[in-house]
C-alpha positions as CSV (number, residue, x, y, z in Angstrom):
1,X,85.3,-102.6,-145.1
2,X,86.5,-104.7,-147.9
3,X,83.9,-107.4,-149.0
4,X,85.5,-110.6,-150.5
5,X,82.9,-112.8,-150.9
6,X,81.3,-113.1,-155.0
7,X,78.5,-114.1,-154.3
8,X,77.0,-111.3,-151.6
9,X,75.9,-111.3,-148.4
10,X,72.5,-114.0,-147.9
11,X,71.5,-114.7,-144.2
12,X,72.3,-118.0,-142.5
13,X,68.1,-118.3,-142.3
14,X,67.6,-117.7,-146.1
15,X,69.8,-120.2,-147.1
16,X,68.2,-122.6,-144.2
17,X,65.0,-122.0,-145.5
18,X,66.3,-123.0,-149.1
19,X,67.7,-125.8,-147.7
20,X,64.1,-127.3,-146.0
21,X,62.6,-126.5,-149.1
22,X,64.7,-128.3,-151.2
23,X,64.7,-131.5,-148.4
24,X,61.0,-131.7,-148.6
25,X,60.9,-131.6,-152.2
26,X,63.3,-134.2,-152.5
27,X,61.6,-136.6,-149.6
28,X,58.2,-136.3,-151.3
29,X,60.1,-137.3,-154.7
30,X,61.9,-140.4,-152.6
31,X,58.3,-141.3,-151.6
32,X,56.5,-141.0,-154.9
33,X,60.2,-143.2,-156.2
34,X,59.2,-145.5,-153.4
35,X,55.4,-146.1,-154.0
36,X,56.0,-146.7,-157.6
37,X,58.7,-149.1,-157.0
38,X,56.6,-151.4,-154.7
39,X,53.4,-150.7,-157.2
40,X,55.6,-152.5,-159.9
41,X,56.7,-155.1,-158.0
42,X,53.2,-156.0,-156.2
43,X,52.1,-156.0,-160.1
44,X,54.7,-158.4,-161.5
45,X,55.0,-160.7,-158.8
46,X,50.8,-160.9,-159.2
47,X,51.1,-161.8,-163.1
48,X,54.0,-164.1,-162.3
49,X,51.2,-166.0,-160.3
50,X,48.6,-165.7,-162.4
51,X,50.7,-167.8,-164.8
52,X,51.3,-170.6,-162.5
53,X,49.1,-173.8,-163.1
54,X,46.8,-174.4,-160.5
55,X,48.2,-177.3,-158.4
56,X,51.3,-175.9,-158.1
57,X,49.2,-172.5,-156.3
58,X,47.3,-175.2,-154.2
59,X,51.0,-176.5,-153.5
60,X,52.0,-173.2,-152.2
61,X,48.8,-172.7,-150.4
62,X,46.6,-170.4,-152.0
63,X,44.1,-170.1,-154.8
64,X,43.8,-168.2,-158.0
65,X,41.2,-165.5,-155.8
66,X,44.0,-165.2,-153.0
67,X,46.9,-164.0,-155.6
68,X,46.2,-160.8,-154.6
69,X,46.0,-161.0,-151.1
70,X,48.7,-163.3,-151.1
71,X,50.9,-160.7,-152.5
72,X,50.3,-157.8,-150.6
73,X,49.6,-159.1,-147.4
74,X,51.8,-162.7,-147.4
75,X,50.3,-165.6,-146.5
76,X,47.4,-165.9,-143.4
């Protein structure tokens, strides 16, 4: 029998298996992408408060101590 193929013969479940592997490594790098991404931005959008004078954080409805809160959990 005449074998055309250059690469060789690998089973369906080898190159399955490859395949979950390299889905899993890739969704736990989209995760780690993600987490970091939202880090950043809870971060910035906490110093861009920060720098606000207080009246115009009592305008919005929260106090200096609540910038965090505010930011990661909205306003109560």
């Amino acid at each position: 029998m005449l074998r055309t193929d250059i690469i060789g013969h690998r089973s369906a479940s080898a190159v399955a298996a490859r395949r979950d592997v390299f889905g899993l490594v890739w969704a736990r790098l989209e995760s780690a992408l993600v987490a970091a991404a939202q880090a950043w931005i809870v971060r910035r959008d906490e110093r861009l408060l920060m720098e606000k004078p207080d009246d115009l954080l009592k305008d919005i409805g929260i106090g200096r101590g609540d910038i965090p809160r505010a930011v990661r959990e909205g306003r109560l």
